[in-house]
C-alpha positions, 0 to 999 in steps of 0.5 A, a space after each residue: 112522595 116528593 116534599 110539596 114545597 108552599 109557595 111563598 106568599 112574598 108580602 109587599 108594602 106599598 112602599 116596597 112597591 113604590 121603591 120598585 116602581 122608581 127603580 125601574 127605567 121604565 117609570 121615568 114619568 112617575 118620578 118625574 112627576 113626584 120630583 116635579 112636586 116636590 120641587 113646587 112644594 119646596 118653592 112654595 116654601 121659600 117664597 111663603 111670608 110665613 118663613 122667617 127669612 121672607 118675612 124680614 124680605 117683606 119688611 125691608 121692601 115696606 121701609 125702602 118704599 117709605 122711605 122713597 115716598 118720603 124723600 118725594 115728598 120732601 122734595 115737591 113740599 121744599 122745592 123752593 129752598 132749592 132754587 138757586 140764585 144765579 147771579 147776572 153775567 155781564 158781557 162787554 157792552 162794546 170792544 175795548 181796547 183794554 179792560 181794568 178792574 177796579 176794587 171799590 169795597 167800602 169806599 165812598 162816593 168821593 173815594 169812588 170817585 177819586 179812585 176812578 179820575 186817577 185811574 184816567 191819569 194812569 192810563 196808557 191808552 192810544 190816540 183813539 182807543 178805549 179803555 173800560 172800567 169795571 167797578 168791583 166789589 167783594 171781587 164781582 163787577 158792580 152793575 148800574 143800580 148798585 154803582 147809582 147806590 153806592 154814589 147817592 144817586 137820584 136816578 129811579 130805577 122802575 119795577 119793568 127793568 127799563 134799565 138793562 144792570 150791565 153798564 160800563 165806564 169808559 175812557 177815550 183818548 189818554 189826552 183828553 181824557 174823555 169818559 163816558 157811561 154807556 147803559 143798556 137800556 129797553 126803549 128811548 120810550 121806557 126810559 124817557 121820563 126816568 132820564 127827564 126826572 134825573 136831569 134835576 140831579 144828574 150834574 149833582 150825581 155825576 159831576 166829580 166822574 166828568 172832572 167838574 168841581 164844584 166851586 163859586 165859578 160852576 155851581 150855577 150848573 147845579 140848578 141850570 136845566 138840560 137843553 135839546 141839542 145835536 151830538 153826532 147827529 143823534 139826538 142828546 139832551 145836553 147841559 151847556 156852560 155859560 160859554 155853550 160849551 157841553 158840560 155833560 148830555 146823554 145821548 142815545 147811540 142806537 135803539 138800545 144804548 145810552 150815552 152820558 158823555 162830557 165831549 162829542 169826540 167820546 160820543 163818536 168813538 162809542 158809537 161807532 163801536 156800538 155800530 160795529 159791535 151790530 155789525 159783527 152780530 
């Protein structure tokens, strides 16, 4: 009798039955799906804030925005420290032929004026040319309302800025030595009454400019009133001598200049300058 040999009972655990079923080829589904969650529970892992590294992450992110929110805020709250003052640029006001520069720190009205008669004796200037002078202070062109400071001038400046700050001093002519002071200005209108007040003053403020002394034989002027008149066709406001020479006048060379001259041959050339200076416009 053959020996009966007892089948196997060939127990296998879950786990064996599960190494099998990975093992097989034909199971690539189930492990990728077992893969798959894997994966998911490891990236539910890094981006969970309960791990350390994440929660150093999140803190970081808290204070970057803070600190964003406080550099706005800072910003709109102080916006008015950070405005920056510019300061006026001047532009030529007519061609010149040449310019100069001249440093007036510290000096006073009779130094001012006394550094600007004997830049007219100085200059070279042609038959008919002009020359321009730029007071400076501290390096940087003066405009109208610091020179008018700086002199212990009368003329009234109103808060609507008739007065345009861009102005020049002037020379024609080497020979004659004509000077003039040319302004910018809003309106005839707007400035009419300002000028009107300044005439009590003006000879007084601007004598020593204009090479007038004042002495037995001019002080009269001081207290003479401005008339009407004519200068080169334009209507001037003028203050004569006993001889009805003109000592000085302003006269408005077109709707927006201003002309204080002692001769009409100063008048003439600024005009035509300031005619041709539109022109080119």
């Amino acid at each position: 009798m053959e020996n009966e040999q007892k089948p196997v009972n060939k127990v296998e655990t879950l786990s064996k039955d599960m190494v099998k079923v990975l093992s097989n080829p034909g199971q690539g589904l189930i492990k990728d799906i077992i893969h798959q969650e894997e994966a998911h529970e490891e990236e539910k892992k890094n981006f969970s804030p309960e791990t350390g590294k994440n929660k150093w992450m999140v803190a970081g992110s808290i204070i970057f925005v803070l600190i964003a929110l406080g550099g706005l805020s800072f910003f709109f709250l102080n916006q008015e420290s950070l405005v920056v003052s510019v300061k006026p640029q001047f532009s030529p006001l007519i061609y010149t032929d040449e310019s100069v520069l001249l440093p007036i720190d510290e000096l006073n009205k009779n130094q001012i004026v006394a550094e600007v008669i004997e830049r007219l004796t100085v200059s070279e200037i042609k038959e008919s040319a002009v020359e321009g002078i730029y007071l400076t202070e501290n390096k940087e062109i003066i405009g109208l309302r610091k020179f008018i400071d700086l002199i212990d001038g009368t003329l009234v400046f109103d808060r609507n800025n008739f007065f345009d700050d861009n102005f020049l001093i002037g020379l024609v002519n080497r020979k004659s030595t004509d000077l003039f002071i040319l302004a910018k200005i809003r309106s005839h209108t707007d400035v009419f009454s300002a000028m009107r007040e300044w005439e009590y003053k003006m000879f007084s403020d601007l004598h020593g400019f204009f090479g007038v002394p004042i002495n037995a034989d001019t002080s009269y002027l001081l207290t003479k009133d401005f008339e009407d008149g004519i200068v080169q066709n334009q209507n001037a406001r003028v203050l004569y001598d006993k001889e009805g020479g003109i000592v000085m006048a302003y006269v408005y060379g077109d709707a927006n200049s201003l002309i204080i001259i002692n001769t009409e041959s100063a008048a003439r050339e600024v005009i035509n300058r300031l005619a041709g200076s539109r022109i080119k416009k």
